[in-house]
N, C-alpha and C positions, 0 to 999 in steps of 0.2 A: 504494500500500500504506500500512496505519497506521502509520507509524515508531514509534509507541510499543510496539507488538507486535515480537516475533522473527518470522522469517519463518514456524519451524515451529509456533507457534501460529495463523498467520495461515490455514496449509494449510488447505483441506475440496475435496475431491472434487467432482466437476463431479456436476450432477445423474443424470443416462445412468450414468454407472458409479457412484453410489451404488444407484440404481434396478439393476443389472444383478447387482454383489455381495451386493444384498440377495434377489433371486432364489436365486442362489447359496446364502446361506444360509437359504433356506426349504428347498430340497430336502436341505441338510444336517441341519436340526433334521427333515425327515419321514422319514430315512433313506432316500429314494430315492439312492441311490450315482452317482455321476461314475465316468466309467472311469478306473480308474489308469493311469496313466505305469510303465509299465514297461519295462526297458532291451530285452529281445530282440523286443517287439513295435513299439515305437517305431525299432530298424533295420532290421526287415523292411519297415518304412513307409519310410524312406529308401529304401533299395535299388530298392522300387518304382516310390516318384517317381521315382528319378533314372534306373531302367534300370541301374542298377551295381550290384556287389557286393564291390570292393577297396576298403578303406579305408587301405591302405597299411602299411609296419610299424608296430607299439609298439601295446601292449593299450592300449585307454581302459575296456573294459568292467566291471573294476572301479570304475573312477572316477563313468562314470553310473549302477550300478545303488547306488552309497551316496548317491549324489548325489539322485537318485527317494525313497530310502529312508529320507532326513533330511528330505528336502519335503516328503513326505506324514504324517512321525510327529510333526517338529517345528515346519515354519515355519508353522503355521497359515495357510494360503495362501488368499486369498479367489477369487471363479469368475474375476476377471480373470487374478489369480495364476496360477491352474493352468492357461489355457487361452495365459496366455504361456511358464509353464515348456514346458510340451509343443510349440509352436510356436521355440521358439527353441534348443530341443533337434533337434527335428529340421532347423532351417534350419543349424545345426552339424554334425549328421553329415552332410547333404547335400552341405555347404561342401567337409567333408574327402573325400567319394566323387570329386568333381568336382573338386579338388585334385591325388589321385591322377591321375584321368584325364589329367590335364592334363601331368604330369612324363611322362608316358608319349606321349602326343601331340608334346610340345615338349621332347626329351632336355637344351638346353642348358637350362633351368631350374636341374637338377641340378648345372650348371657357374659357376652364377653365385656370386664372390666376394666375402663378405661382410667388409671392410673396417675394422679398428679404427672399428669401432661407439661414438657415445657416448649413455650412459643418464643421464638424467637423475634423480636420486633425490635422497631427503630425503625429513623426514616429510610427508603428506599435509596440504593445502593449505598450503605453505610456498613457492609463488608457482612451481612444480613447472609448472605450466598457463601462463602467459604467459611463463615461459623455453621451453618449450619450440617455442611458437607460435613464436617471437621468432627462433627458432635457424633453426629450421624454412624461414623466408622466405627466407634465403639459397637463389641458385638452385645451388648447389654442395654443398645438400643436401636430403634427404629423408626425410620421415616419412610414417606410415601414414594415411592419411585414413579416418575413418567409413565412405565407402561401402565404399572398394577392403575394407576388411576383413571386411565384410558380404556385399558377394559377389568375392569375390577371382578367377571365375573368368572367361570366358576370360579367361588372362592376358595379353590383347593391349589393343589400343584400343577392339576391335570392340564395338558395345554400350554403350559407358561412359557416353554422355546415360541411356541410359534405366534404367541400374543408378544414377546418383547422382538422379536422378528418383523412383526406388523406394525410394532410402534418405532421400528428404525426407520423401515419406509418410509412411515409420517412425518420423523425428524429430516429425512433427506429432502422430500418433497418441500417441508417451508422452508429447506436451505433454499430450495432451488426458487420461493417466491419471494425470499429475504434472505439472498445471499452473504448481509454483512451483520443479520442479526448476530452471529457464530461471535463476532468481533463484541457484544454486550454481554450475553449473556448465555452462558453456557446451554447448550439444544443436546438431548439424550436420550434414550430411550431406558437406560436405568442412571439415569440422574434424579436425584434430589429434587420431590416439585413442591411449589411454594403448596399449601394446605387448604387456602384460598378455592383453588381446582374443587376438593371434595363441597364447599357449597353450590356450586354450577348447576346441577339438576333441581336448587330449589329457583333458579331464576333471578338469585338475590346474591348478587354475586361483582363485586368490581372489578371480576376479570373482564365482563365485556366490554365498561367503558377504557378498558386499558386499550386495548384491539380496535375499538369504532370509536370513531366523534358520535357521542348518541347523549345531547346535552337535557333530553326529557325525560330519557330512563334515567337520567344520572338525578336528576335533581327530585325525583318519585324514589329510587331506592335510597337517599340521607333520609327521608323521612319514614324510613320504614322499620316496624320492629326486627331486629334481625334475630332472634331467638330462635324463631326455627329454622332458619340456614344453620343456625349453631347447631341444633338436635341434630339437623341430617348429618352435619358435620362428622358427631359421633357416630351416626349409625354407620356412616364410611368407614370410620377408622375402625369399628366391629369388625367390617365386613375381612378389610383387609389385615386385622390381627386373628383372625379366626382361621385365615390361610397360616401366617407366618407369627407366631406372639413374641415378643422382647420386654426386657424389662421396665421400660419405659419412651414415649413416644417423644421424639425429638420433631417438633412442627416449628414450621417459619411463613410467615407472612406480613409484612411490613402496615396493611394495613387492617391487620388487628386492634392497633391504637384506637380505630375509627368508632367499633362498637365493646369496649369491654365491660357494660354491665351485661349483655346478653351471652359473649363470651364466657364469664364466671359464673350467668346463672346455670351453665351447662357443666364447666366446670370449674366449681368452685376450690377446688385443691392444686387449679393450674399454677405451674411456675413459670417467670419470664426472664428475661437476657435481652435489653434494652442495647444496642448499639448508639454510636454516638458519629456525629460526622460533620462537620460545616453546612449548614443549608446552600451557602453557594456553593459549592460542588456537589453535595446532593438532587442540588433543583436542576442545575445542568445537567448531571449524567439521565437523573431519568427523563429530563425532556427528549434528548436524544434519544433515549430506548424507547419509550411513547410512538414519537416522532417515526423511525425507523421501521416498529411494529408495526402503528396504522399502516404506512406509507403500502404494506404487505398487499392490503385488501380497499384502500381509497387511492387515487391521483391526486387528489385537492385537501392533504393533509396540511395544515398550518402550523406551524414551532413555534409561533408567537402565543398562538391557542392554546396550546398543551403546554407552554411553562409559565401563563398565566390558571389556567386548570392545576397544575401541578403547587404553585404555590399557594395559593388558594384552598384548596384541599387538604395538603400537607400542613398547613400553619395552625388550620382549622381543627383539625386531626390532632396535632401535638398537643397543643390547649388541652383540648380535651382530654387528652391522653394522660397528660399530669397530673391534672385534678383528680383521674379516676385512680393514678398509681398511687397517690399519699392514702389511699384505704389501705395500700397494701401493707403485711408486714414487710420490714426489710429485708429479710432475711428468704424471703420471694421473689424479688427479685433482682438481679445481679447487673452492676453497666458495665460497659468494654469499649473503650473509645477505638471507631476507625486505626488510627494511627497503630493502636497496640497490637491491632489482627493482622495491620501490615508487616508490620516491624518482625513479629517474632510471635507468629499463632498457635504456637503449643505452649507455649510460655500463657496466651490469654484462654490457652482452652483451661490450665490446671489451675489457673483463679475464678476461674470456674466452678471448678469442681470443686473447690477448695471451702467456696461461700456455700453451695448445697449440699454440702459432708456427706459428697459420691469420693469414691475412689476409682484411683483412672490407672487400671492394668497395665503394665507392662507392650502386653498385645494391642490393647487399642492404643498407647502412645505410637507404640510402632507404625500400625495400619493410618496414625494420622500423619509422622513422616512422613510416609509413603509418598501419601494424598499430595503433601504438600510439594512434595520433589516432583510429583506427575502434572500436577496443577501450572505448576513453572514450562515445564518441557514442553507441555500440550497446548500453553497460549499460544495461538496462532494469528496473533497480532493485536493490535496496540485499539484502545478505543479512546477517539481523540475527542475532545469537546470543548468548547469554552461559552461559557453565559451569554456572550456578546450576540451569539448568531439568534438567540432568541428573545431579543429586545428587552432586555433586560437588565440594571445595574449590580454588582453586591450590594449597594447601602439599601434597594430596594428589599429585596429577599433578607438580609438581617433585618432589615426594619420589622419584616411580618413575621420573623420568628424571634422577633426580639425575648420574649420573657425565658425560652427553650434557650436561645444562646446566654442568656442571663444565668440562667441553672445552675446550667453544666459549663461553662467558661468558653464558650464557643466563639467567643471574639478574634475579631481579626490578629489579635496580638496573642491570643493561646497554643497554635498550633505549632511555635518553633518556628524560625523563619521561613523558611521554603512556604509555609502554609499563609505568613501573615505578609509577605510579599507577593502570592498570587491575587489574596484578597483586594490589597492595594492597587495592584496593578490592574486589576478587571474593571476596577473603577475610572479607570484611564482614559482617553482619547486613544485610536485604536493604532496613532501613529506615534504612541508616547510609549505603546507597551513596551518590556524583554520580552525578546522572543521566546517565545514558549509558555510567561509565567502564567496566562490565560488558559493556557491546552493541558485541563487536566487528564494525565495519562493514565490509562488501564495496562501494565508493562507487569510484565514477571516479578517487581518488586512493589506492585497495588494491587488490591483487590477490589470489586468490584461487589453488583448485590445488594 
């Protein structure tokens, strides 16, 4: 890649799906019409595939018909767009038919006990991804992998070559419709998936506005109780400890922060591991990853949009997020500043451990060496970014996280200098910058997440 470039200038579409969306938008400008996505004819397609017709308690059918209803009005969706919304809607309702079936099939599912859980939260890539990897390797615990959540079902062993087989193909295919997502954020078929994924089948979910501009679902699901995304949440994680059990479930989701009374009324013995990171390079890197995502499934993605969404959201979220963490005892939950998971992350995995008086084996220090030496070797390049391409200052994003940078000492003078001269510098005129101090790097010695 040209290092001189951000990564998201560097994006353009592989030829085939330029060629294929531009089809798409021929029969758009000729008004020949695409069939809508709509909610009761996309379940009646479920049902059929699958031969079922119990989707289990708790309505989602509000959730997907606003959800259709915002993607056809607002996200401007190109032909790949719409033909992955509607594929990945129904591999979701299929998911929850065959889910049901399945607790019905196997009654002890419904018995499986879900264990002072810990979540990993903090804002979005605040190194949120290689803690969790990190956690995750101990064999004494467990986390969701890409495939198991993509096809969750049987919940036995039976099958499982050829379901993580079919969940490579799907990581190769949105190589191939987002070539440089690989460059944000690790794509796998048994990687580590945010936990987030297990509420999708209720509809209540902000994985879709991560994926589409859909500013109506988005502003219908802040207002919604999320408790029972939380239930499902658990019955997920039944489904999949009832294949494989461990001692305790290492989950990650950044935006957790967003509902944690509904969170703890589900589970009320959860522990958390709070990350810590600069808002200005947090609000960058995930604009970029936003930005690069949509761009997968719209042409008319905006970066001004998403890191105004993104602070906005994030600032609103953190507030919240602290208020609700002073119920906690301390001793629940544990902080890890960015800088310490880059520096030396077996060093922040065993303060860790240290604060929740686990003990960390021999073998899983080992297995998290490993991780970390393979983690190094396997970047395959560099994710550039800097604040500027998304209209936006530092003083601006410190300002809306002011009371979070207050906290935790997140000021532009805390991070050692490297850190408190990029801040400086991004507030600059773009011909006064150093070169570089703007272009936060994703390199073998950052982490990302």
């Amino acid at each position: 890649m040209n290092t001189s470039a951000t990564t998201l200038q560097q994006m353009r579409p592989l030829l085939p799906v330029r060629l294929l969306n531009g089809c798409g938008a021929l029969l758009d400008r000729t008004r020949i019409p695409l069939t809508r996505a709509l909610a009761p004819d996309l379940i009646e397609t479920a049902k059929r595939r699958c031969r079922l017709d119990d989707f289990g308690k708790g309505d989602f059918f509000e959730g997907l018909s606003r959800l259709l209803e915002s993607c056809q009005r607002e996200a401007r969706l190109n032909l790949i767009g719409k033909i992955a919304l509607k594929t990945d809607v129904l591999q979701t309702l299929c998911s929850r038919l065959q889910m049901e079936r399945d607790r019905q099939l196997y009654p002890k599912i419904a018995q499986q006990q879900i264990r002072e859980p810990l979540f990993i939260v903090g804002l979005p890539r605040s190194g949120t991804t290689l803690l969790h990897s990190l956690l995750a390797a101990d064999p004494e615990h467990r986390c969701p992998l890409m495939w198991e959540v993509r096809s969750p079902t049987p919940p036995t062993v039976a099958d499982e070559k050829r379901r993580i087989q079919r969940a490579t193909r799907s990581c190769k295919f949105f190589n191939l419709l987002a070539p440089g997502f690989r460059y944000v954020h690790a794509v796998g078929a048994e990687v580590p998936q945010e936990c987030i994924s297990l509420m999708t089948p209720t509809f209540l979910s902000d994985q879709f506005d991560a994926m589409y501009y859909v500013p109506l679902y988005r502003a219908w699901f802040f207002q919604q109780d999320l408790r029972p995304a939380y239930e499902y949440h658990r019955r997920f994680l039944q489904h999949l400890q009832f294949r494989r059990a461990a001692r305790r479930w290492i989950l990650k989701a950044p935006t957790h922060m967003f509902a944690m009374p509904a969170l703890l009324s589900v589970y009320p013995d959860a522990l958390f591991v709070q990350t810590h990171r600069t808002p200005v390079d947090a609000m960058a890197s995930v604009s970029s990853l936003v930005t690069i995502l949509r761009s997968a499934f719209s042409d008319a993605v905006d970066p001004v949009t998403v890191c105004r969404e993104a602070i906005d959201y994030w600032s609103e979220t953190m507030d919240k997020f602290l208020s609700e963490r002073d119920r906690l005892a301390s001793k629940r939950i544990c902080d890890v500043e960015f800088d310490e998971i880059s520096r030396d992350p077996i060093a922040a995995v065993r303060r860790i451990y240290d604060h929740f008086g686990w003990s960390l084996s021999q073998q899983a220090a080992q297995r998290m060496r490993t991780l970390v030496a393979s983690h190094a070797q396997r970047q395959p390049g560099n994710h550039r970014y800097h604040l500027s391409q998304f209209g936006f200052t530092a003083e601006e994003v410190l300002s809306a996280f002011a009371p979070y940078c207050q906290r935790f000492d997140l000021s532009p003078l805390s991070g050692g200098e490297k850190l408190s001269r990029s801040l400086r510098d991004s507030a600059l005129p773009k011909s006064q910058r150093r070169s570089g101090s703007v272009s936060f790097v994703r390199n073998n010695g950052e982490v990302g997440g």
